[in-house]
PLY file of the C-alpha trace (Angstrom):
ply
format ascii 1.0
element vertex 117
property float x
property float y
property float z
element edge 116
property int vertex1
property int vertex2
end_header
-21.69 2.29 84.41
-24.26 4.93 85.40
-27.36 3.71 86.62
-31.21 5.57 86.90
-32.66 5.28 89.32
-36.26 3.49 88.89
-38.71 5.74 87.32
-42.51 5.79 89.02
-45.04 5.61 86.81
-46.91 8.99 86.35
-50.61 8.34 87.01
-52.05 10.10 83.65
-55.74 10.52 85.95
-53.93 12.65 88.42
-52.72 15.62 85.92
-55.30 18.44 86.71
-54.38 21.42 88.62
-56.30 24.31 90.12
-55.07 27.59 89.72
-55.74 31.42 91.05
-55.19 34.73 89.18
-54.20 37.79 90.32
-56.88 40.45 89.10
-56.44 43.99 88.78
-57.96 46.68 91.00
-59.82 47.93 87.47
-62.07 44.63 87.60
-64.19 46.51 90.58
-65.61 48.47 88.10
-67.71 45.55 86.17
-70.66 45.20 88.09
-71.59 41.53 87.36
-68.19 41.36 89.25
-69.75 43.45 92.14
-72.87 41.86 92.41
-70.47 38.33 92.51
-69.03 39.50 95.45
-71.39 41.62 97.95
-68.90 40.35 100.87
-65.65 41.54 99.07
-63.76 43.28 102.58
-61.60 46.33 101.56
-57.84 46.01 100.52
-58.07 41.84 100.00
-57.28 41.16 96.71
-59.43 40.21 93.71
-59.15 36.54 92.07
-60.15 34.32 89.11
-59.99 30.82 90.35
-60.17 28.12 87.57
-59.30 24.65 87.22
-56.61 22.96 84.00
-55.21 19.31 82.80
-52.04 22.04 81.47
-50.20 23.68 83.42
-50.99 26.86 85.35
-48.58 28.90 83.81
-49.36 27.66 80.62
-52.95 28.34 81.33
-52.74 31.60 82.34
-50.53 32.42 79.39
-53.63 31.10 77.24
-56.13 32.94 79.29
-54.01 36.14 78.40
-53.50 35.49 74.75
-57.29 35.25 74.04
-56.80 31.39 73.87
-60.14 29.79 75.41
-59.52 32.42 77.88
-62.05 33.95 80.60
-63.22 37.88 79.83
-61.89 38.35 83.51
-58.54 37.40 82.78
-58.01 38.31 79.43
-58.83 42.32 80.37
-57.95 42.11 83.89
-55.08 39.32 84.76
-52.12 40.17 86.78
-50.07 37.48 87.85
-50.87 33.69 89.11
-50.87 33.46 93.16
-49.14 30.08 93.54
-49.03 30.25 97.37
-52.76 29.86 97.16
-53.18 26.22 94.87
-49.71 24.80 94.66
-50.38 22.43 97.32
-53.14 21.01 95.86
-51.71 19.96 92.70
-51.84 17.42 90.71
-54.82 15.96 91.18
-57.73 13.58 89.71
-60.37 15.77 87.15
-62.66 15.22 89.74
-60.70 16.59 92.80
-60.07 19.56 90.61
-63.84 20.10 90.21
-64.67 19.99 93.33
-61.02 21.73 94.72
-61.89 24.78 92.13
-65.36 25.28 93.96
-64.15 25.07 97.42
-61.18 27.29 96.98
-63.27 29.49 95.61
-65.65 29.52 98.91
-62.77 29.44 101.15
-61.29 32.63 99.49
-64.64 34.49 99.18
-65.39 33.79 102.67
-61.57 35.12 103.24
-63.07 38.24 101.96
-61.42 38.13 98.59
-63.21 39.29 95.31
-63.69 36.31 93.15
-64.54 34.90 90.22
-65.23 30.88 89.09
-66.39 30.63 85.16
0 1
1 2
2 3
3 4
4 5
5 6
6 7
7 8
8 9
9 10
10 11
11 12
12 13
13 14
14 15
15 16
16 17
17 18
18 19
19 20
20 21
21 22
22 23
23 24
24 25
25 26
26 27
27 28
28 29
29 30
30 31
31 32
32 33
33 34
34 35
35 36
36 37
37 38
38 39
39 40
40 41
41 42
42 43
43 44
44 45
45 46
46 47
47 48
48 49
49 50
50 51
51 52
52 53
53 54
54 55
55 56
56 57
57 58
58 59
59 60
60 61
61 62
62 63
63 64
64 65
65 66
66 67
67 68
68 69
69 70
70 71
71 72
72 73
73 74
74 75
75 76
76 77
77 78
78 79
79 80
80 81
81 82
82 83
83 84
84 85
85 86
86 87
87 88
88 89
89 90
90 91
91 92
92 93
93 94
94 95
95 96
96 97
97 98
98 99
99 100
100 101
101 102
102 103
103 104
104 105
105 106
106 107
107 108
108 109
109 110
110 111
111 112
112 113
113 114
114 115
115 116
């Protein structure tokens, strides 16, 4: 007889992930993107940062399919950067909240071009 091995319990509060986008060279050319980003540093890359109960991939593939997706995104999305959220996730709603704002400091202050809807 095979036996499993005790499952935990997945905390349903602790399902929300934050996530970063890739975006295009092409998204310099929006100036509300610009004028986001007066601190952008040459040849860092330009990201959408967001925050999800799904997950990212899933997310992103909604983003790109028009789905409740960000302009940003939709006209401009890449590729997710996992190396940049992964080890944040899962989290509470409210960690993600908060996690989605300061990643997105911590990577504008990195130089990077970003975006937070």
């Amino acid at each position: 007889m095979v036996t499993r091995p005790p499952s935990r319990p997945r905390d349903r509060h602790h399902h929300y992930s934050v996530y970063v986008v890739e975006l295009s060279d092409a998204v310099w050319n929006v100036a509300r993107f610009r004028q986001a980003n007066p601190g952008y540093v040459l040849g860092k890359p330009f990201v959408y940062v967001g925050m999800t109960g799904l997950d990212p991939d899933l997310r992103f593939d909604r983003h790109m399919a028009g789905i409740q997706s960000n302009r940003f995104v939709r006209e401009f999305g890449v590729r997710l950067l996992p190396r940049l959220y992964e080890v944040y996730n899962p989290m509470p709603y409210r960690g993600a909240c908060e996690m989605e704002v300061e990643l997105g400091i911590a990577l504008r202050e990195a130089g990077y071009g970003v975006w937070q809807a």
